[in-house]
N, C-alpha and C positions, 0 to 999 in steps of 0.2 A: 738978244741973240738966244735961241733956243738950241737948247744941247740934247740930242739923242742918245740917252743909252744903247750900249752894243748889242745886237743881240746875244742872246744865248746860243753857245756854237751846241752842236748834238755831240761833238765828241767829249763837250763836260759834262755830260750826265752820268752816273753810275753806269753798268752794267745792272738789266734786271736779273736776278741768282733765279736760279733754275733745279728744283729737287733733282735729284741724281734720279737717270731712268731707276734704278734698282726699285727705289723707294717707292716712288707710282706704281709698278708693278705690285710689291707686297702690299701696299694701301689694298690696291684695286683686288689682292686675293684674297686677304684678310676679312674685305667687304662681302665679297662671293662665299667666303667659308659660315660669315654670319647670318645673309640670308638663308644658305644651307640648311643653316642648324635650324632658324625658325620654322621655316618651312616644311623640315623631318618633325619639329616638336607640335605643331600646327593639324599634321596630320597625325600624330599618334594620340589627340587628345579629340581630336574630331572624324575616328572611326569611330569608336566607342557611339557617341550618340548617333553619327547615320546610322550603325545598327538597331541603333534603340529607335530610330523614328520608320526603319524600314520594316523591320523584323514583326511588329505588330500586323500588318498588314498581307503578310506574305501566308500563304497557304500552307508552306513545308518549308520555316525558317530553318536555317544552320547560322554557324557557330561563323561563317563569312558572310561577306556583305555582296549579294547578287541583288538583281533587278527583281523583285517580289510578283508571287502570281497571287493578285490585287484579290482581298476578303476579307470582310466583317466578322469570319467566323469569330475570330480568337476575342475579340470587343463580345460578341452576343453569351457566349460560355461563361467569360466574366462580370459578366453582368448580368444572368444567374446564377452564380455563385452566391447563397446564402451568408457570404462571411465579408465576400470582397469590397463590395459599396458600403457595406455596415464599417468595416474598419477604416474606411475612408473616412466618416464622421467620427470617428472615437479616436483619429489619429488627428481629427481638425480638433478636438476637445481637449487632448493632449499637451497640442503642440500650442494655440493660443491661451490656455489654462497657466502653464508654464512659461509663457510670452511673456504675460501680465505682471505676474507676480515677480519677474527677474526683474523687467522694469522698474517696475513700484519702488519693489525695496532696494533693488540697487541702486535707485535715485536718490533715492531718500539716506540708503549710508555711505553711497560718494558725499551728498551734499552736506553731511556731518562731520566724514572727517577731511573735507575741504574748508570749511568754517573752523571747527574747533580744533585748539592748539591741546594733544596731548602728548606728554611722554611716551616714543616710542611707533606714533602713527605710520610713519613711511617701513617700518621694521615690521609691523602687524600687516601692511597690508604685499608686503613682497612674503612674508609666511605662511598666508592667504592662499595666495597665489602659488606657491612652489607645494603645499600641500595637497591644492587640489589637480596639479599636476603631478604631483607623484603618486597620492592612494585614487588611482583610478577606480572608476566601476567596478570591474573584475575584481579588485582587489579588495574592498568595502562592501559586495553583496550581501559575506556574511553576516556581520553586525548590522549592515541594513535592514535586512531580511527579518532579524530577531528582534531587531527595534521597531519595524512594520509588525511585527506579530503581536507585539505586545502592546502596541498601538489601537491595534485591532484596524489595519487600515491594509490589510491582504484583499486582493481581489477587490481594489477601488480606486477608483480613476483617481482619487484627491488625493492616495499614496503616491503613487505615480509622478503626478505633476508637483508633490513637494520633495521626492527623492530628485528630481529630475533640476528642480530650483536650486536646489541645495547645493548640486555639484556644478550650476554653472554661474552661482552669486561671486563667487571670490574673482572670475575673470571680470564679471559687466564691472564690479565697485572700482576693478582695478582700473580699465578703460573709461570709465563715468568718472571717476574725480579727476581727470586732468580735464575733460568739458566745464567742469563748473570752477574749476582753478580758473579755467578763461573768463567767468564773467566777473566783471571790475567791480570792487567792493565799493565804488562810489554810488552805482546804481543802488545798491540797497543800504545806504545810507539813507541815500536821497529818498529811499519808500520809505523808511524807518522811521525820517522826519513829517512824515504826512502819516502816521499812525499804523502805517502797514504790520501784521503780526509775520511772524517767521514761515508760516507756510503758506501765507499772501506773495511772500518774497519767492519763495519756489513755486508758485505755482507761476505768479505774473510775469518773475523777470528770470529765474533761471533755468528753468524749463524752455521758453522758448528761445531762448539763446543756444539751450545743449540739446536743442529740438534733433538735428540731424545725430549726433552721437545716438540719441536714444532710438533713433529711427535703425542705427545701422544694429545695436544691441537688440534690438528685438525681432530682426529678421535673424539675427544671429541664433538668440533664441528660439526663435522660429526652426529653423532648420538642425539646431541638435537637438532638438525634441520628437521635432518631426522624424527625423531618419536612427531614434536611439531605436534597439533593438532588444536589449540584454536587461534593461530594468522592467519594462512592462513584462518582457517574456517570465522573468522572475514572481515578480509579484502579482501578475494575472493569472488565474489560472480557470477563468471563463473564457471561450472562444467568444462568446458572442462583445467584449467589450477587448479584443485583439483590437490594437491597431495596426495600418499598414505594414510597417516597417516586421510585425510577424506573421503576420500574414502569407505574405509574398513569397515566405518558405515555406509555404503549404501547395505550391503548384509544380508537385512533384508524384512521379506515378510509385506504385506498390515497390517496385523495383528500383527506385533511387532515381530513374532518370529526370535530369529537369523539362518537363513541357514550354521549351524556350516561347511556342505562340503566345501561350499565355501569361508564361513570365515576362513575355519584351511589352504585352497589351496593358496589363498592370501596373508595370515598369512606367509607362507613358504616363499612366492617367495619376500614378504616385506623382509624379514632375510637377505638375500641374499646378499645385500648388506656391510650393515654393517656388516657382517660375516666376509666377504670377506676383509673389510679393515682393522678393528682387525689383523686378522691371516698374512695381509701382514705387517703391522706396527710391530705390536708383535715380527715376526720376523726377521726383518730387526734392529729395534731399541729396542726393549724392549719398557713397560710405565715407567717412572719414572716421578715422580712430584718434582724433586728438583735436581740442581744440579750437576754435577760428577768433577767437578777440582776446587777443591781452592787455590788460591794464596797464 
């Protein structure tokens, strides 16, 4: 004999609970106050550049952003300008001069005191780092200045690009040794056992692992070099070996006013660069500041 189960009656099921209208409501305004906000912060970060991409082009740019009465003049002026395109290259010498060597050596003394155990390491490298965010530029011109003088390295691009090193090595080593913390010390065992020498090991196996860290370090580099102001203006005192970043304060009439045509055309053609190594970095490697294999 077959026995049916009862069904299930609907009056034994739970009640579904139901948020209180209030709550939907504040959800739903909560939601509306934070598109708001993006929205307001959206556009206050992207006037700024429709100026800058309009204003080149406009015949009698101002200080708002109107529909431009379309000309090359302001492009053709700067680009007779004797100083403009020259400081474009000596600001590209600059800023890859000072790429290089942050690289380099900051690879090289993350991957030292990532290997080696000394007394005191993690304490050296947070005093590094709080130092060269407290004695900023401003603050260190003088004794730079007199130690460039007595250098004999005034008025030379290779002062430049080693004052320039100098003050952004303590952030990359601090950034670059948690990349090489990630790569697993059994891989360079494993080279070790097959006769690999120590800078076989950084070059084969821990370089390409902190391949992206070092990619993001050097557009890093890149662009605080690029856009420094206050050290080349210091210790150059040739216009002809100005880079951009002083230049750009030279597009100014006898009377103080800024020539915005030619400052927004400049403005453009300064982006250009660093644009361009962002969007190849970006996506090539992605930024990340820490990281990706732990042991």
């Amino acid at each position: 004999m077959t026995v049916h189960a009862p069904a299930p009656s609907h009056s034994a099921l739970p009640p579904i609970s139901r948020p209180p209208a209030g709550m939907v409501v504040g959800q739903f305004v909560r939601r509306v106050l934070f598109y708001v906000v993006i929205a307001l912060l959206t556009v206050f970060f992207a006037l700024p550049m429709l100026w800058l991409v309009l204003a080149p082009f406009d015949a009698n740019p101002h200080l708002n952003i109107t529909i431009p009465h379309f000309t090359l003049h302001n492009f053709v002026v700067v680009w007779q300008n004797p100083y403009a395109i020259k400081s474009l290259v000596n600001g590209l010498i600059l800023a890859v001069g000072t790429m290089i060597l942050v690289v380099v050596l900051g690879a090289a003394a993350a991957y030292a005191l990532s290997r080696v155990r000394i007394p005191g390491r993690d304490a050296l490298l947070y005093v590094l780092l709080l130092l060269s965010s407290i004695v900023t530029g401003t603050a260190a011109m003088v004794p730079i200045f007199l130690l460039m003088t007595d250098l004999h390295l005034i008025n030379s691009r290779l002062g430049v690009v080693l004052v320039l090193t100098g003050g952004l090595l303590p952030a990359a080593i601090f950034i670059l040794k948690d990349f090489m913390d990630s790569t697993p010390r059994s891989y360079e065992e494993s080279a070790k056992v097959f006769g690999a020498s120590p800078l076989q090991i950084l070059r084969h196996i821990t370089i390409p692992i902190a391949r992206p860290g070092l990619a993001t370090i050097a557009v890093w580099a890149m662009v605080n070099a690029w856009g420094n102001f206050l050290v080349p203006f210091i210790l150059l005192n040739n216009q002809d070996l100005f880079p951009s970043a002083v230049v750009v304060y030279t597009f100014y009439t006898e009377g103080g006013q800024p020539q915005l045509g030619l400052i927004a055309a400049f403005s453009l053609l300064y982006s250009i660069p660093v644009v361009v190594a962002y969007l190849v970095v970006s996506r090539r490697y992605g930024f990340r500041f820490h990281g990706g294999i732990k042991s």
